[in-house]
N, C-alpha and C positions, 0 to 999 in steps of 0.2 A: 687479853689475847697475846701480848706481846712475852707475857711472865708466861704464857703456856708455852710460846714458841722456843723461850731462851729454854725450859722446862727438857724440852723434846732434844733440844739439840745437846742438852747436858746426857740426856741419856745415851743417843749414838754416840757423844764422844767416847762413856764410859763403857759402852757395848766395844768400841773398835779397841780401848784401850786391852779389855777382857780378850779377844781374840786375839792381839796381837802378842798377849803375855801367853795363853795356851800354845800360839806358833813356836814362840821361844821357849815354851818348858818342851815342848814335844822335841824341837832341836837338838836342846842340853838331853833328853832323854836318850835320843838315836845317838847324841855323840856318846855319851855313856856307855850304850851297849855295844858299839864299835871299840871303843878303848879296850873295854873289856876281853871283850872276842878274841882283840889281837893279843893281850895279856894270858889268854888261855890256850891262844895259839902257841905265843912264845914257851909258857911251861911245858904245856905237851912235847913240842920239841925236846924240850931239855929231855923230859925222862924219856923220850924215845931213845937220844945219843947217851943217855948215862946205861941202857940199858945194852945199849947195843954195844 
C-alpha cells in the first residue's frame, strides 16, 4: 500500500511538473508573438516614412 501511495504522488508530481512546463511554453509563445508584432510594427513604419 505504502509503494502505491509513494506510486500516486510520483505521478501528481510529474502531472503538476507537465502543466507547469505547458504554462511556461505557452508564456515563451505569447512573448514571441508580442516581440514579433512589434518588429512588424516597427518595419511597417519604416516603409511607410521611406515612402512617404
Amino acid at each position: 500500500k505504502l509503494a502505491r501511495l509513494k506510486a500516486e504522488e510520483e505521478v501528481k508530481k510529474r502531472e503538476r511538473v507537465c502543466e507547469e512546463g505547458k504554462k511556461l511554453e505557452q508564456r515563451y509563445t505569447t512573448l514571441l508573438n508580442v516581440e514579433g508584432t512589434q518588429e512588424n510594427l516597427v518595419w511597417l513604419m519604416i516603409e511607410k516614412l521611406l515612402k512617404f
